[in-house]
N, C-alpha and C positions, 0 to 999 in steps of 0.2 A: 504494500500500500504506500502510495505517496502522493503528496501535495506538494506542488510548485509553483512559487512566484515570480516577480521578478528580481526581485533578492533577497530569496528564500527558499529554501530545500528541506521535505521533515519526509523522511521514511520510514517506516514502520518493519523491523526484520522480525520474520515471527521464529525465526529458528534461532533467537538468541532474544526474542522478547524486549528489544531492544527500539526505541524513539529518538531518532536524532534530528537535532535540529539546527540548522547550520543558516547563518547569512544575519538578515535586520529582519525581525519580526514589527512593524511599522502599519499596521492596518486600523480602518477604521471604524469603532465602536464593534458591538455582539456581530452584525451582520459582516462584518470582514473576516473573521475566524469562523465562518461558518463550517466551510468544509475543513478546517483543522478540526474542528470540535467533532466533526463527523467521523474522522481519522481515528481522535480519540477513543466514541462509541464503537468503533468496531474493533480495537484494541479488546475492549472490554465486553466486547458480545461473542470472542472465541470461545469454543468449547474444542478441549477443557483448557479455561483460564489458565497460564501460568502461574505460579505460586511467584514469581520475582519479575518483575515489569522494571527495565531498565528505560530509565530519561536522560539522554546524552545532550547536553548544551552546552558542551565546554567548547564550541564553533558557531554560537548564538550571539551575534555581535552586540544586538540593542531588543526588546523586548518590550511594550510598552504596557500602559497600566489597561487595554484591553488584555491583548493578550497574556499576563499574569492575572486576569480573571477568570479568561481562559484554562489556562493550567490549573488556578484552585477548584476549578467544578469538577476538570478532569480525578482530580484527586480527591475534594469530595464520594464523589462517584467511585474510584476506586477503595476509600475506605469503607463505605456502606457494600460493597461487597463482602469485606469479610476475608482475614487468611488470605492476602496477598500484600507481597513486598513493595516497595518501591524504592529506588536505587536511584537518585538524584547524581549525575558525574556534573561536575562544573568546573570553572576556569578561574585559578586567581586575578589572570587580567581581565577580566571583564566585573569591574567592583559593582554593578549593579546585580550582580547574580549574587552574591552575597547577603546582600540586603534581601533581597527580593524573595528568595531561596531560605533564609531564615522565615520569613515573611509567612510563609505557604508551609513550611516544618508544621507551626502550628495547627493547619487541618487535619493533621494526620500524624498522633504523637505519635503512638503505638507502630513500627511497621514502616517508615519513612527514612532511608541514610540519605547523608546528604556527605559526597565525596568531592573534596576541592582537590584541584592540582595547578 
């Protein structure tokens, strides 16, 4: 599965349960992440669910306050699941992932790593 923009790239690898998300995330309001968010539900509509959902954004340049709304429903969503992981990789040079990424921790205590590099 993938979505592509103009400068932006998120593929979906299911044989490594893996979401990466590469370039400027810059779109505008709910209606711009549509189809990201759509990418996300079907993440989450595999059977059988992986037990460990990797989020790879440590090649997420910029990310704005939509889409970190985006990601927190994702993760909503994945916490009312139930008995699944989620693997946060991020980037020391991008200081917005930091903040932002602490930010979203909080939907999801239980079950949420959050790896910088």
């Amino acid at each position: 599965m993938q979505v592509q923009g103009d400068k932006y790239t998120i593929v979906y690898h299911s044989e490594t349960a893996t979401v990466r998300c590469d370039g400027m995330l810059d779109l505008r309001g709910k209606d711009g992440y549509t189809e990201i968010s759509e990418l996300f539900t079907k993440v989450l509509d595999q059977i059988p669910l992986p037990k460990k959902i990797i989020l790879d954004i440590r090649d997420l340049e910029f990310l704005n306050s939509s889409g970190i709304t985006t990601l927190g429903g994702f993760i909503i969503r994945l916490r009312n699941k139930g008995g699944i992981q989620l693997l946060i990789q991020c980037a020391n040079k991008h200081s917005w992932q930091l903040r932002s990424m602490k930010g979203l921790q909080k939907l999801m205590s239980e079950g949420l790593e959050l790896n910088f590099e």
